[in-house]
C-alpha positions as CSV (number, residue, x, y, z in Angstrom):
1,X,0.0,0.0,0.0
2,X,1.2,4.0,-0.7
3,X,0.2,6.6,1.2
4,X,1.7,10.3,-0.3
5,X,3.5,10.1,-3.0
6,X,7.0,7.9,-2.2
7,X,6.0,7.0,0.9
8,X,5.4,3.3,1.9
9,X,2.8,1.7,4.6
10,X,4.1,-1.1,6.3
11,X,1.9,-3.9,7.3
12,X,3.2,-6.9,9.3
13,X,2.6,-10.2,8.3
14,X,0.1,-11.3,11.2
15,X,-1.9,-8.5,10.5
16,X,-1.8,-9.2,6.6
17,X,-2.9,-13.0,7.2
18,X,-5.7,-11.5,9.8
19,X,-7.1,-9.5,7.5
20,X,-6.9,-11.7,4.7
21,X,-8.6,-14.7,6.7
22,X,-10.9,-13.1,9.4
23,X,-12.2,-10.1,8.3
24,X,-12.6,-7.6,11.5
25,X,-10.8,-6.6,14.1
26,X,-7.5,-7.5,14.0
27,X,-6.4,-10.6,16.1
28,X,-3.2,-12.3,16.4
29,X,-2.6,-15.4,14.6
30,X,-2.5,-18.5,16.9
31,X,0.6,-21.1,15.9
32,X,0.6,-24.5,15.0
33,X,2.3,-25.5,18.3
34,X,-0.6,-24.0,20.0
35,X,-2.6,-27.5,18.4
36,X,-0.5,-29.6,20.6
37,X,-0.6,-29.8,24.3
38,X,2.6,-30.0,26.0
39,X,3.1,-30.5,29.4
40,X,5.4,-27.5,30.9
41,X,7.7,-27.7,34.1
42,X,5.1,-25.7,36.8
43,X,2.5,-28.0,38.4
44,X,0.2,-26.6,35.9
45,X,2.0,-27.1,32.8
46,X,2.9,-23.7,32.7
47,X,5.8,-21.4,34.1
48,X,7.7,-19.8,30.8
49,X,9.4,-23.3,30.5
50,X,8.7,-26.4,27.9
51,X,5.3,-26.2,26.8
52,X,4.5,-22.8,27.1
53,X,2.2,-20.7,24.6
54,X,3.4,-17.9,22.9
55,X,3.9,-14.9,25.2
56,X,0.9,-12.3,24.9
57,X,-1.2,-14.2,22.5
58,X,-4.6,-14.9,23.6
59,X,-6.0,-18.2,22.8
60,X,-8.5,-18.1,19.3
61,X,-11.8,-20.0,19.5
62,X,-10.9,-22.0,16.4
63,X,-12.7,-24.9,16.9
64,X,-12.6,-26.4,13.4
65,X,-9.0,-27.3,13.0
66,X,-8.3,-28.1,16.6
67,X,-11.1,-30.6,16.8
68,X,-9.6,-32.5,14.0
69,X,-6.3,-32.7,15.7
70,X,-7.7,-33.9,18.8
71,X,-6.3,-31.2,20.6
72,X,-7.2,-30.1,24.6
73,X,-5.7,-26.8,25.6
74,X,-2.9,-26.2,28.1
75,X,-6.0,-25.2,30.4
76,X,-7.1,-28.6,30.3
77,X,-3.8,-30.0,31.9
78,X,-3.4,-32.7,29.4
79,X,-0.1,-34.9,29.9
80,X,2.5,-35.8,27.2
81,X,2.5,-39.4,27.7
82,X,-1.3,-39.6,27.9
83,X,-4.2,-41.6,26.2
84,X,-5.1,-40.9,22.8
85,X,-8.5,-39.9,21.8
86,X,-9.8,-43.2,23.3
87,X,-9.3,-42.1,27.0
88,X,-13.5,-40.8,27.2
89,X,-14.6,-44.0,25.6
90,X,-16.4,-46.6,27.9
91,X,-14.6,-49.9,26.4
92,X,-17.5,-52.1,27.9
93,X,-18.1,-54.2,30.9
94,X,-17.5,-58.5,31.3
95,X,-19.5,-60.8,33.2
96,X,-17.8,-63.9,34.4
97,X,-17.1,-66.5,36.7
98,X,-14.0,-68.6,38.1
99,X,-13.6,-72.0,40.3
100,X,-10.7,-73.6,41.1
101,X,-11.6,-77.2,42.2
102,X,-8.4,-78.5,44.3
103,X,-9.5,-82.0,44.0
104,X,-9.2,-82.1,39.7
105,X,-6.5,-79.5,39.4
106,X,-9.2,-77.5,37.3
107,X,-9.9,-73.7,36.6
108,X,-13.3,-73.7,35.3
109,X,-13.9,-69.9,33.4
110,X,-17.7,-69.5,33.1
111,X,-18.1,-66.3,30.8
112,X,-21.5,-64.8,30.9
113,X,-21.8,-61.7,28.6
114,X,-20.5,-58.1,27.9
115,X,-22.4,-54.8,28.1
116,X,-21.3,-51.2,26.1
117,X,-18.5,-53.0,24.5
118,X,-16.5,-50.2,21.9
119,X,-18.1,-49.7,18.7
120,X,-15.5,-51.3,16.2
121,X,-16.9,-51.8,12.6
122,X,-18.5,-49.5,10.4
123,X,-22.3,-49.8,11.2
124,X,-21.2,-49.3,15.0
125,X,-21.4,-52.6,16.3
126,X,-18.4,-55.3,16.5
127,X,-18.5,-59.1,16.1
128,X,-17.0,-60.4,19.5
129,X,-15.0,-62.8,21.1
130,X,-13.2,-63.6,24.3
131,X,-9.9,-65.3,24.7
132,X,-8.2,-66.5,27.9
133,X,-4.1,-67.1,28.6
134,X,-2.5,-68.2,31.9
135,X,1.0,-65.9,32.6
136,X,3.4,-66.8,32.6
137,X,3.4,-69.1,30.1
138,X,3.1,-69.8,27.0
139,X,-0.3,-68.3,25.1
140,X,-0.3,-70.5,22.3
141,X,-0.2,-73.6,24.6
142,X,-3.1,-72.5,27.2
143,X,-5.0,-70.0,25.1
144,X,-8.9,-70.9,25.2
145,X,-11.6,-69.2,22.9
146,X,-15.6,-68.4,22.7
147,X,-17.6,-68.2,20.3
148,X,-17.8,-64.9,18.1
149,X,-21.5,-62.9,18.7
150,X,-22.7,-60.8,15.8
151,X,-23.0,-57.6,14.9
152,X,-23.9,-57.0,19.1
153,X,-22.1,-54.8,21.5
154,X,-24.1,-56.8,24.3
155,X,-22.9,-60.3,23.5
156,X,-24.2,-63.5,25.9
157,X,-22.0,-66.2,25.2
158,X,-22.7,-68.1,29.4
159,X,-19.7,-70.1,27.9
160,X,-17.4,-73.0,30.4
161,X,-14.1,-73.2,29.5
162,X,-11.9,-75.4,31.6
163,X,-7.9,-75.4,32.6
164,X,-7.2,-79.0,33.5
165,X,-3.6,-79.2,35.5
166,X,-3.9,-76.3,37.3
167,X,-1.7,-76.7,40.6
168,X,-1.6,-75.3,43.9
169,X,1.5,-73.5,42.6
170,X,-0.2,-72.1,39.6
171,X,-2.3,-70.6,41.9
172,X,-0.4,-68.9,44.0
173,X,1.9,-67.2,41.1
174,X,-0.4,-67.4,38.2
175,X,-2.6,-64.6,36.2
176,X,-5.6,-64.9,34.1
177,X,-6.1,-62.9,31.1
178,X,-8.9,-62.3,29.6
179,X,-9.1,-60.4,26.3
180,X,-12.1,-59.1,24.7
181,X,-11.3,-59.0,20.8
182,X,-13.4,-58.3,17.9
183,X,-13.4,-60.7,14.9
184,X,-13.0,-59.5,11.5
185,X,-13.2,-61.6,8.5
186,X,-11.1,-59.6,6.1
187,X,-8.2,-58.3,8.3
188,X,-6.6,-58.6,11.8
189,X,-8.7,-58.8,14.8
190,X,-8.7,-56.2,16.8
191,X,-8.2,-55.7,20.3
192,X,-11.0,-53.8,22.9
193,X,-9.6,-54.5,25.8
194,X,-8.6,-56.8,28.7
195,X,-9.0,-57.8,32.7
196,X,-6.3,-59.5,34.4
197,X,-6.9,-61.7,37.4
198,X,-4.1,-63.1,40.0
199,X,-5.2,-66.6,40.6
200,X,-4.3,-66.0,44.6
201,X,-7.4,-64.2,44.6
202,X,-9.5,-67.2,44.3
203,X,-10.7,-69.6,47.3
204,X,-10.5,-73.8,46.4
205,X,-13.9,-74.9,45.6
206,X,-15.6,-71.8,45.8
207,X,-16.7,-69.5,42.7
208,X,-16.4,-65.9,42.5
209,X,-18.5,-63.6,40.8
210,X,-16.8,-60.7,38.6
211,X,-18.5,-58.2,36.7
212,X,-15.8,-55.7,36.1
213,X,-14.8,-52.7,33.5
214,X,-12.4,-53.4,30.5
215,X,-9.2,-52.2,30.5
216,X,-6.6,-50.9,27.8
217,X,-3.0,-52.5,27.8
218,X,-1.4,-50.0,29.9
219,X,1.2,-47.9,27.8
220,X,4.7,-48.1,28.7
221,X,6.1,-45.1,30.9
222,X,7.3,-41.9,29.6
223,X,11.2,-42.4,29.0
224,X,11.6,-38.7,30.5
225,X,10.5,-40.5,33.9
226,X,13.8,-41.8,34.7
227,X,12.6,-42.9,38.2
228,X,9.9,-44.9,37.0
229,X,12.7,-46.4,34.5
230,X,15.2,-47.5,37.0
231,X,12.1,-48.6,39.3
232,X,11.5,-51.1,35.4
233,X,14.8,-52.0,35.3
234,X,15.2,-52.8,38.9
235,X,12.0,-55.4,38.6
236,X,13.2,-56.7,35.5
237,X,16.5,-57.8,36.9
238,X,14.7,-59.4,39.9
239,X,12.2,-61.4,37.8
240,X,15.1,-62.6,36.0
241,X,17.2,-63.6,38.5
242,X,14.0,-65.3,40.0
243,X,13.7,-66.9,36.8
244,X,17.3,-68.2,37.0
245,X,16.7,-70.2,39.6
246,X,13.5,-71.9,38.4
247,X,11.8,-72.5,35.4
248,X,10.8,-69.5,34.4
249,X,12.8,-69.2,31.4
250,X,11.4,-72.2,29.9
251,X,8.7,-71.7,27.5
252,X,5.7,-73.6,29.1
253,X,4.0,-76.2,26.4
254,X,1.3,-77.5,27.9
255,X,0.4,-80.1,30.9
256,X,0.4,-84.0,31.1
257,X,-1.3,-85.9,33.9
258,X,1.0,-89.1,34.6
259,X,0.2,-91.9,37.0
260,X,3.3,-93.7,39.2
261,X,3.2,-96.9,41.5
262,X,5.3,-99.7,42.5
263,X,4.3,-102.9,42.6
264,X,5.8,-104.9,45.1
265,X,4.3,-107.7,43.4
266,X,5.4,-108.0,39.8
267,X,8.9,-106.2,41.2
268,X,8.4,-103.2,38.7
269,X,7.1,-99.6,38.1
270,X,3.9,-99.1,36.7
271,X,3.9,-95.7,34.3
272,X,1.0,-94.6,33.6
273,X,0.0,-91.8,30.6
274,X,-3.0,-90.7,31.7
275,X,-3.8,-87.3,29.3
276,X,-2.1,-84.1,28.3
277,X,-3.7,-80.9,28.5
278,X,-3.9,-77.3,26.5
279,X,-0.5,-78.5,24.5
280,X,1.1,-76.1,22.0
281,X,-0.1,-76.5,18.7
282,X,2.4,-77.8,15.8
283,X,0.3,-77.6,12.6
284,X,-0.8,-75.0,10.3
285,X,-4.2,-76.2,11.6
286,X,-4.2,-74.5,15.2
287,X,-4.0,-78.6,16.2
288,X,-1.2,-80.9,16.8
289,X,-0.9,-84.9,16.4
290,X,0.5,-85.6,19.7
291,X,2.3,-89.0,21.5
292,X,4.1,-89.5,24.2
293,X,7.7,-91.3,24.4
294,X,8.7,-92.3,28.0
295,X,13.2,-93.3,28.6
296,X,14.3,-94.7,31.8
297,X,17.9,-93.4,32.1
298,X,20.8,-94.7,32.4
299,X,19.4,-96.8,29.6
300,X,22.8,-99.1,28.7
301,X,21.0,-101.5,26.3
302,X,18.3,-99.1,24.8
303,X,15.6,-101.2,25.6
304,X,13.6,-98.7,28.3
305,X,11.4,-96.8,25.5
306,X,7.9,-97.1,25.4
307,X,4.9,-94.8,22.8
308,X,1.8,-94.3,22.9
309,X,-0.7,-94.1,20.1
310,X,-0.9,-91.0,18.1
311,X,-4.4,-89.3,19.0
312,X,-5.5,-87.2,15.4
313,X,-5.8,-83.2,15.7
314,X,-6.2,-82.4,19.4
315,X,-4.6,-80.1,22.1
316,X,-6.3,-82.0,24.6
317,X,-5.6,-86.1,23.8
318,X,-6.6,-88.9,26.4
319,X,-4.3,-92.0,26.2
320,X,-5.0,-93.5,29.4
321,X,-2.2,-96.6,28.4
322,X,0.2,-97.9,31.1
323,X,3.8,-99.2,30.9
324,X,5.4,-101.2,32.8
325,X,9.3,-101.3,34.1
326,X,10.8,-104.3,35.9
327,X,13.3,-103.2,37.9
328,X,14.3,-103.6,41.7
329,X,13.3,-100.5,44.1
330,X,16.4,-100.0,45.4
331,X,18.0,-99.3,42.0
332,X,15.1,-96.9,40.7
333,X,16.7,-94.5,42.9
334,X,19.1,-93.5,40.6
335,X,17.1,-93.8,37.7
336,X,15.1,-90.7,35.7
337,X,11.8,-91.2,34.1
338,X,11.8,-88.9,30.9
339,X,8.6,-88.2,29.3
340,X,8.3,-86.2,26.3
341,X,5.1,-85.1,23.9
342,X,5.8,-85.1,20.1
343,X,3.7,-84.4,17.7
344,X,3.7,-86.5,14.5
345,X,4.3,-85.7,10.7
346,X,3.9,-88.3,8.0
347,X,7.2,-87.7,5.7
348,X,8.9,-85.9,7.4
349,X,11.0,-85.9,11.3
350,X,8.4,-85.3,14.2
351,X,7.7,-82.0,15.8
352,X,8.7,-81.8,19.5
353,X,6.2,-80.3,21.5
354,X,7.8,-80.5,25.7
355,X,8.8,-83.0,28.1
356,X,9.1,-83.3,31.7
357,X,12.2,-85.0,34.0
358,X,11.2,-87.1,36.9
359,X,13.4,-88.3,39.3
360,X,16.4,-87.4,42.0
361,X,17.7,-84.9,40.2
362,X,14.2,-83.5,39.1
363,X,13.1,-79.9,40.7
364,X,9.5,-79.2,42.3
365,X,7.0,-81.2,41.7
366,X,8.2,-83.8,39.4
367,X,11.0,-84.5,42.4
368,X,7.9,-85.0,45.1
369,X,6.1,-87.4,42.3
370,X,9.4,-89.5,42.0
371,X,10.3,-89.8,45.8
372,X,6.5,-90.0,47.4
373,X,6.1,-93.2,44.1
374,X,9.1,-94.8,45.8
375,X,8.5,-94.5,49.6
376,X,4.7,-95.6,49.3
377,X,5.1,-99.1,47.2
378,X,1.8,-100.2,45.9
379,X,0.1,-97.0,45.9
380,X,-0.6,-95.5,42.3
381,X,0.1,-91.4,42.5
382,X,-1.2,-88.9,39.6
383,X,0.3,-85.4,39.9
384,X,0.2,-83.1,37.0
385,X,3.3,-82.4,35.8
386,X,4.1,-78.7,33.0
387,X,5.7,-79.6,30.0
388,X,9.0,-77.4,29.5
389,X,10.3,-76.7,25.8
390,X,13.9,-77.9,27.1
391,X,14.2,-81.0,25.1
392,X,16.4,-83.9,27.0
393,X,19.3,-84.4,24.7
394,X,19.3,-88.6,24.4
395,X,15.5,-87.5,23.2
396,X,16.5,-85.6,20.6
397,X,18.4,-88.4,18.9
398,X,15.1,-90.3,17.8
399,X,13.0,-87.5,16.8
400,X,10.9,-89.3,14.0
401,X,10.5,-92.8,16.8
């Protein structure tokens, strides 16, 4: 613009853009960093520090643009390492019940239905399912599934699903999960959210009623918190030196239920390969083909190997077959019962699936099955026993027997 005659009116450029955008009184142009929340140093998340607006400009009722960034204003004390634009949204409620019978080693899951689940499709429903894992352990091994409910977001499904070979000590250290997931046909399923249970919370023989919210996974902390990092670090290092010392960093594979007893009579051990349980599955069909092979060790003349049947597409098989090994009870002492679950392949070497020590140099449980079988002749013991992906090295010599 010119005024007189070689004279020039200056304009600045906020003023220019004002005019140009919003005609009227002049206002100040708000900046693109005024989109974004940022949490500032001052218990408010202000104090002239990191995060602070710019100085003197009053914020511009723009509601347009800041809506479709998802934007709160510094006012609004929003965090840097908060929830995304899911933190209003009810993800939904689950029904359920849990009983842990001491007797059969069994977690019976009764899920009963889900209210206000998250919208997930299109037409504002979602097709939905729950699945179940045990943790520690492996999910592939002890995952359990419902059926999928359509187009609902108040599915009923008043489903049982049972963990057989659950021990005292799964109890006590154990954690169900249970994930609510929608099922779609033509891509991934996707996640709505999840409850964790500790097992310790759980009385033997008596059911308890839940009827709690959904939860997100929680996000991991912000790596400005360096406290809350070392605090990680510190319980990583203690779970892993826990780990050490037991079997924790042994990928779980499922259960077997195995039967011992000495018979005084016939002057032998009586094995007994009852049924395995929630194995890991082998085949591009979600199933495996599972056996089990059973060594006495030392085994000089190779002659201590016994097989069950192969039971067809099943994480769950019943073989209910005994075998017998004559043998003096003073020299099973020093023997080890190996028992491993493979699952079979026709042309090609058998998949191994886990296996299971028993004997004096055994650990835990599979120790106390060996020892109580040999002090009480005569008496048959069944003790669930967790299959371990540590494979015993004379049984990796024969994988396709």
């Amino acid at each position: 613009m010119r005024g007189r005659r070689g004279d020039r009116m200056t304009i600045n450029i906020q003023e220019h853009m004002a005019i140009n955008v919003c005609p009227g009184p002049i206002r100040p142009i708000r900046q693109i960093s005024d989109y974004f929340p940022r949490r500032g140093p001052g218990p408010e998340g202000g104090g002239g520090g990191f995060g602070e607006g710019p100085t003197g400009l009053a914020p511009l009722a723009l509601g347009p643009p800041a809506t479709l960034l998802g934007a709160t204003t510094p006012e609004e004390g929003a965090e840097v390492d908060s929830y995304d634009s899911d933190d209003t949204t009810a993800l939904g409620m689950l029904e359920f019940d849990l009983l842990y019978d001491q007797a059969s080693c069994t977690l019976h899951c009764s899920i009963l239905r889900a209210k206000g689940l998250k919208p997930m499709d299109f037409n504002g429903l979602a097709d939905p399912y729950v699945k179940l894992h045990l943790l520690p352990g492996a999910c592939k091994a002890n995952k359990l599934k419902t059926k999928t409910q359509r187009n609902t977001l108040n599915p009923v499904w008043n489903e049982d699903l049972t963990y057989s070979g659950i021990t005292e000590d799964d109890i006590t250290h154990k954690v169900l999960r249970i994930s609510v997931c929608d099922e779609d046909k033509l891509s991934h399923n996707e996640f709505i959210g999840e409850i964790r249970v500790p097992l310790r919370r759980l009385k033997p023989s008596q059911k308890k009623h839940f009827n709690i919210c959904l939860e997100r996974q929680a996000p991991l902390a912000s790596p400005s918190s360096m406290s809350a990092a070392l605090r990680g670090i510190s319980c990583y290092l203690k779970e892993l030196e826990q780990a050490e010392q037991g079997l924790g960093l042994l990928e779980e594979r499922g259960r077997i239920l195995l039967s011992l007893s000495y018979s005084s009579q016939r002057r032998g051990l009586l094995v007994g390969i009852m049924r395995c349980a929630h194995l890991a599955a082998m085949d591009v069909n979600g199933y495996s083909d599972p056996y089990v092979k059973t060594y006495l060790r030392p085994d000089v003349d190779k002659k201590s190997k016994h097989k069950t049947c192969v039971k067809k597409k099943t994480l769950n098989p019943e073989f209910n077959e005994e075998f017998f090994y004559e043998m003096e009870l003073s020299a099973l002492a020093t023997k080890t019962l190996e028992v491993t679950v493979w699952d079979y392949d026709i042309g090609k070497s058998n998949d191994f699936i886990g296996g299971v020590s028993l004997g004096p140099g055994a650990r835990g449980e599979a120790r106390k099955h060996w020892s109580d079988s040999l002090r009480q002749p005569d008496t048959t013991l069944e003790r669930w026993h967790t299959l371990t992906s540590e494979l015993p090295p004379a049984a990796g010599a024969l994988p396709s027997a």
